[in-house]
N, C-alpha and C positions, 0 to 999 in steps of 0.2 A: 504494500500500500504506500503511497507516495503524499504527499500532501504539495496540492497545487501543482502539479506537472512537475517537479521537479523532487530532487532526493535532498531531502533535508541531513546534512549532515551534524551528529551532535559533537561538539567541542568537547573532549577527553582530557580536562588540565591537572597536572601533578604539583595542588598547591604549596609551597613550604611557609613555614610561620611568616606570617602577614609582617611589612617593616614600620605600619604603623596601621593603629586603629579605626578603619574607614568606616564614614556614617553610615546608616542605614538608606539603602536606595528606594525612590518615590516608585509608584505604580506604573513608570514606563520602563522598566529597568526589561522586562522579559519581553516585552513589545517587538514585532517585525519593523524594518527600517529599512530604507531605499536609499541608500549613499552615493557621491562619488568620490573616488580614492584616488590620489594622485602617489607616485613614490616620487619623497624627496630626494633622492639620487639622482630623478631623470625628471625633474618638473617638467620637463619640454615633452614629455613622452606622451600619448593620451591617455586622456583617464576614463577608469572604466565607470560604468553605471551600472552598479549593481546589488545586493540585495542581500541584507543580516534577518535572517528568518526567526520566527519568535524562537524566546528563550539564547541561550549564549549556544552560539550555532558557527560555524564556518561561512564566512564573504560567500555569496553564491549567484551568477551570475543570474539577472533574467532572460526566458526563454517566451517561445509562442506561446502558450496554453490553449486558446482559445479566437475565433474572430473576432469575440464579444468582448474581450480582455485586452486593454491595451498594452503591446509589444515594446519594455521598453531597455530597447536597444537603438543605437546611434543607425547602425544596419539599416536598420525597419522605418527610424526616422528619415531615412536617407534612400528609400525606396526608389521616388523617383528617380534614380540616376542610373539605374537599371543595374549592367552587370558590374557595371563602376562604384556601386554602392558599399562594397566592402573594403575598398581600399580609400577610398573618402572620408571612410569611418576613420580611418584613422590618424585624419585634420582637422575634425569637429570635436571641441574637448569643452566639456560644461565644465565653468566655474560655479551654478548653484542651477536648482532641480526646486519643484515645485508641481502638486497635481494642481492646486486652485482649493484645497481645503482647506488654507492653512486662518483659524479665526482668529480676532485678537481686537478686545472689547477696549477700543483707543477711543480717548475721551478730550478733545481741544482744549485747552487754557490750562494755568492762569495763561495769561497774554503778555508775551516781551515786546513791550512798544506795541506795532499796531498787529503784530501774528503769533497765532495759539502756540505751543509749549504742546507736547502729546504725554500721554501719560493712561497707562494701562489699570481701569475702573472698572469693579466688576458691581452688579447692583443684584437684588434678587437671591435665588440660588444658585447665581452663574458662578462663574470662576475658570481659570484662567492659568495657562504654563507655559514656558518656553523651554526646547530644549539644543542645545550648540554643540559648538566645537572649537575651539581656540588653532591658532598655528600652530607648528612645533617649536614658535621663539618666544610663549606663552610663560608669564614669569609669575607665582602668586602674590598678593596683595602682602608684604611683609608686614600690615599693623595687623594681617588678620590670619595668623597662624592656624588659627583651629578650624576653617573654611571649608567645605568641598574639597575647592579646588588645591590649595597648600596641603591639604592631607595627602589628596592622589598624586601629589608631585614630589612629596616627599618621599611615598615608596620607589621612585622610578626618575628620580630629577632630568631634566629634559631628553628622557629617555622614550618615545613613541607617546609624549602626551598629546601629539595631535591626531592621533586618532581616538582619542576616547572623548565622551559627549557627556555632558553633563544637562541639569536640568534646572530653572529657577521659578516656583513658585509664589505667585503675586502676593504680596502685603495687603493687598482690597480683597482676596479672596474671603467668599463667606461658605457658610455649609459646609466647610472641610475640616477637616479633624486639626484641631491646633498646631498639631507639629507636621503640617503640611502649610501653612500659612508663613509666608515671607523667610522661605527655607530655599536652600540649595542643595543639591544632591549630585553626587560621580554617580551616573549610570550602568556606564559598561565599559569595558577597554581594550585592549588588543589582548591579554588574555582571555575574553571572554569571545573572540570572532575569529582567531588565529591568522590576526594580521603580522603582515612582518610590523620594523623597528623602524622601517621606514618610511612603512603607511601612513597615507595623513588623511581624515575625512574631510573633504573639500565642500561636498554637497548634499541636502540631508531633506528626505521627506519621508516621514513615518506613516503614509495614508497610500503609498506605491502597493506594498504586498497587499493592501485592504481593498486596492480598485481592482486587480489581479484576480483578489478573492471573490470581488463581487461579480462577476463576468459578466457586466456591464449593466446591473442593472441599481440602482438607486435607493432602494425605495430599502430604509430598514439596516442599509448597511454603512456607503460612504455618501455624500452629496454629491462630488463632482468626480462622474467617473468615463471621461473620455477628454480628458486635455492636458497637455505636457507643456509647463514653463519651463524659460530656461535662461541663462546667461551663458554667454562665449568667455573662454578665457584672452586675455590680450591676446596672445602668440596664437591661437585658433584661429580667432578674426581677423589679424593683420594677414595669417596664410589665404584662409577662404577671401577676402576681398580682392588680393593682389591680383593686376590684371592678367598673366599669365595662369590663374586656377579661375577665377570669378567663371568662367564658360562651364567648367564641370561641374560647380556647385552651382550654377542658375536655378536647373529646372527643379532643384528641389526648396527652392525659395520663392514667393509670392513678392517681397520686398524690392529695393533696387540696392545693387553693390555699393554705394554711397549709407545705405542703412545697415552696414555692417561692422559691430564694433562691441567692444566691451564694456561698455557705458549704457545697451540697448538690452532689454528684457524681451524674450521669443516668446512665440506660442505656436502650438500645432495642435489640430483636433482630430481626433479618434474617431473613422465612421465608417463601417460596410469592411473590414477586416486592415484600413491600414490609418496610415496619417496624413493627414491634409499636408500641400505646403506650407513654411515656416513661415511665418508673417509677423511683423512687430505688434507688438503689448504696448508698451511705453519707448516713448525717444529721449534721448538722453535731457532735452526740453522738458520733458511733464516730471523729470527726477532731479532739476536743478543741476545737471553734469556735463554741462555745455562746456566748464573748464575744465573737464578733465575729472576723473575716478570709475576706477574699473570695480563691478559690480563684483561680487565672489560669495554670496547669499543673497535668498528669497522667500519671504514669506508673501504667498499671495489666495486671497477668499474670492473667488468667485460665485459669489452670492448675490439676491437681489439689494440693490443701493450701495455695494458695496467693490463694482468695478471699477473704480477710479482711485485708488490707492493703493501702496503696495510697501508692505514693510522691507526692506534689504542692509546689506551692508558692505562697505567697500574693502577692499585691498588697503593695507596698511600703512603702504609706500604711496599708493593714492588718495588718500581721504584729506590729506590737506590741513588736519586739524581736527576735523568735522566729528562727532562721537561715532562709534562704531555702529549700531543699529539704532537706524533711520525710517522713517517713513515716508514716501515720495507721493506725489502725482500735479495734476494736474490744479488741482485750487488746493493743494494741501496749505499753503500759506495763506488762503482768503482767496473768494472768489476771483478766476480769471490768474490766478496768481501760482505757476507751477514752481515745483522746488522740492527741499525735503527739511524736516525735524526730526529732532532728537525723538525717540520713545525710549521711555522713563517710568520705572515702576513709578506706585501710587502714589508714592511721599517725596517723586522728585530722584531718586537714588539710581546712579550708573547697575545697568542689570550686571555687567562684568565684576562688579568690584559687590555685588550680592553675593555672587558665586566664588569670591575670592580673589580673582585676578585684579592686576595692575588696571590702571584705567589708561595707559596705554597701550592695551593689550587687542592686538587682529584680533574679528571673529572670524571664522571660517566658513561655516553654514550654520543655518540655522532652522527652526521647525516650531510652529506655534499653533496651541490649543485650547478651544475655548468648549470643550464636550456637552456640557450643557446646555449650551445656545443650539446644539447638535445632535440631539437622542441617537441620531443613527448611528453615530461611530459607537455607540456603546454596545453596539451588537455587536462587535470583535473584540473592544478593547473595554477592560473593567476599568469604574470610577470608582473614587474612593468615597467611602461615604461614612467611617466611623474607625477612630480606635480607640476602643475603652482606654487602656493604660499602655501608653507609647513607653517601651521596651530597649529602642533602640534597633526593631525589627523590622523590616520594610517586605513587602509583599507586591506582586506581579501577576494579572491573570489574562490570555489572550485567546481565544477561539480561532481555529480555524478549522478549514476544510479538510478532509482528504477524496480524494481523488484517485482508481486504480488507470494501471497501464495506457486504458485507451481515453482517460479523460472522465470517466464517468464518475457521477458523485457517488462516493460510498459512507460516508460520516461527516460529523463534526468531535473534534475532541477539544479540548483546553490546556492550555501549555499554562503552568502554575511556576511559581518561582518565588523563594523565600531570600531576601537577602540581607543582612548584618548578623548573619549567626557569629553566635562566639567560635571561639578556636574549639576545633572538636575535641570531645571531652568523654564520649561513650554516654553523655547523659543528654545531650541535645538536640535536640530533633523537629519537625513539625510536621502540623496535620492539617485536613481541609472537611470539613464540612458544611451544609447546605441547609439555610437557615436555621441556624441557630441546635442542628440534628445532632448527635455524636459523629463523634469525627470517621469517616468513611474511609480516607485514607492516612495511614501514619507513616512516617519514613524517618528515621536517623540519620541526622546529621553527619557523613562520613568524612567531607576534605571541605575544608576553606570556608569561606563568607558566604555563600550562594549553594542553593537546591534546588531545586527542578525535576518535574517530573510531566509528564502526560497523561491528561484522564480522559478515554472514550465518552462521548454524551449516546445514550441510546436511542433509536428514532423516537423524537415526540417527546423524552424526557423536560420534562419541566425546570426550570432553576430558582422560578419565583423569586426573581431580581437579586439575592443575594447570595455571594460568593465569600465564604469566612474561611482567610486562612493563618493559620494559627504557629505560633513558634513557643517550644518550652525551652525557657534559658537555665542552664544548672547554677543553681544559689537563690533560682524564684521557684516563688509558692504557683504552680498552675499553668496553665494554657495566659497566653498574651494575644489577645484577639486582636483581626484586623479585617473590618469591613469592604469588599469591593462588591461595585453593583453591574450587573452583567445583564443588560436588555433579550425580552427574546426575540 
């Protein structure tokens, strides 16, 4: 049995005592995730697009699945050029990936002089997360030693920290359990995907395997599941422009060779088994980059009222000054008025230096989530919705399909995943049970900070929205609960 047309490979790591004590990771830690990887050895080289499967899994490339599923590969994007299309692939290199689901509850003012200030406000039951990646010249915040981010860099000092992603949840959040409010979290790292030391995640959307999953259909699962944003890397776009290439890469562009550049956000749409022409999103006009700053992240919602703006963030060596994640468009400074601002957690605060790092610190990519504005993605991905007595223990719950040989659907199971366990001890372990039932599954804690396991759902099995999964620490009295909620 396979899950989504391909073989999910499980990651087999041989921990040794931890070189320092990492937090307990948020509810995206097990989550699947659409990257792209560049190796710093060969920046010039392409980079690939491709795909961390739920749970700590091995880099795995995407394939076709389906006609209804969009194909995403440079390849497939590069169709029309026919049998040229695989060697073209590899002069088209994305600096930042993006489906159009990416939400993010940005609220205008205070006002400096006569234009709004952004700042991420959640109202309601909403709430609100973002999740990155720093460069590998990514240094931590020295006033703020005990961080995220200074923790993860002190097991490994500039040793492959750019490929691991971290998460920062908002200061406005409400309805989430307190030690998820105005928190930062290390996610996952190159032990945990079996990247090399060299890998660096460049580009990041966690809703790729979910549109994959959905085989194109909407309703229940993801919102936006036939469009691929994108950014060129400089070196890409100065190749693909130059007048000696522009003739083989025309006919799979809608634009003119003069809109080709690293300051320009793409799009391509998904219909009838391939991809439209490339055609511009935003010009370097509606993002205020008229002088210059090459893009290398995207967060973008293609949502109703909500196409004209677009969160991103630049290159290090190009941003000029400017904070690292920005929000752009066309009136984002006041009507008529294109450009970009700062986005700012709720109280005003550098998201970078939330999570720990320097506030001169690249972002790399980035991925933003606002699940409650969204019920659908909660059909794959669990929201957290309660922990009695925070432990120090962080949990992870993701759905997906499986799929045998020829495509056909045969289940769904749950990839589960426990992580800030203490150092194994023969006494520590965790369990999962279904509302509030005895716990159905139990397993010991055998190597490291992290567990994971797989549990079949049987056809029509119910879950009645909540997912409890549980960690016993040795030197506490009991189970340490951890509420996630899992739509049907």
């Amino acid at each position: 049995m396979t899950r989504t047309a391909m073989n999910h490979l499980p990651l087999v790591v041989a921990f040794a005592t931890p070189l320092c004590l990492l937090p307990a990771q948020s509810p995206l830690s097990g989550f699947a995730q659409g990257v792209v990887v560049t190796d710093t050895l060969a920046p010039s080289a392409p980079r690939t697009v491709i795909q961390k499967p739920a749970g700590d899994m091995v880099l795995t490339p995407f394939v076709a699945v389906d006609p209804a599923a969009p194909t995403y590969t440079v390849e497939a994007l590069l169709h029309h050029l026919g049998a040229g299309a695989s060697s073209a692939a590899a002069h088209l290199s994305m600096s930042a990936i993006s489906t159009g689901n990416d939400v993010l509850p940005l609220v205008a003012g205070p006002f400096t002089g006569d234009e709004p200030d952004y700042y991420v406000v959640t109202t309601g039951g909403f709430w609100a997360a973002i999740a990155l990646s720093f460069t590998e010249a990514a240094l931590p915040d020295p006033t703020d030693p005990g961080s995220a981010f200074a923790l993860r860099y002190a097991a490994h000092p500039g040793a492959g920290i750019g490929i691991d992603l971290f998460s920062y949840w908002f200061d406005s959040n409400v309805g989430l359990p307190p030690n998820l409010i105005d928190t930062a979290h290390f996610e996952l790292g190159r032990e945990h995907t079996g990247a090399d030391l060299n890998e660096q995640v460049t580009g990041l959307d966690t809703y790729m395997p979910a549109v994959v999953e959905a085989r194109g259909i909407p309703t229940n699962v993801v919102q936006i599941v036939d469009q691929w944003y994108f950014a060129l890397t400089p070196g890409s776009a100065q190749y693909i422009s130059a007048n000696a290439n522009w003739g083989t890469f025309d006919p799979a562009f809608s634009c003119a060779k003069a809109e080709i550049g690293a300051n320009y956000v793409y799009q391509a749409h998904w219909s009838n088994g391939q991809w439209s022409e490339i055609s511009v999103l935003f010009t370097p006009e509606d993002l205020g980059l008229t002088e210059g700053g090459d893009i290398d992240a995207i967060a973008f919602y293609r949502g109703q009222n909500s196409q004209d703006h677009i969160v991103f963030s630049l290159t290090g060596e190009s941003s000029a000054g400017r904070e690292q994640i920005l929000v752009g468009g066309p009136d984002i400074r006041g009507p008529g008025m294109p450009g970009n601002k700062p986005v700012r957690a709720g109280d005003g605060g550098d998201i970078r230096i939330k999570i720990g790092a320097r506030n001169d610190t690249d972002v790399d990519a980035i991925c933003t989530y606002d699940p409650d504005a969204q019920d659908a993605y909660g059909y794959w991905l669990a929201l957290p919705v309660e922990n009695r007595t925070p432990v120090g223990i962080g949990s992870s719950v993701a759905r997906y399909r499986t799929y045998d040989d020829n495509g056909n659907l045969t289940g769904e199971e749950l990839l589960l995943q426990v992580t800030g366990l203490p150092t194994p001890s023969g006494q520590a372990g965790w369990a999962v049970s279904f509302d509030g039932a005895p716990p159905m599954l139990v397993r010991k804690n055998t190597s490291g900070d992290r567990a994971q396991t797989t549990l079949p759902l049987l056809p029509g099995q119910a879950i009645d929205e909540i997912v409890v999964v549980a960690a016993y620490v040795s030197g506490n009295t009991g189970w340490r609960s951890w509420g996630l909620k899992l739509l049907q």
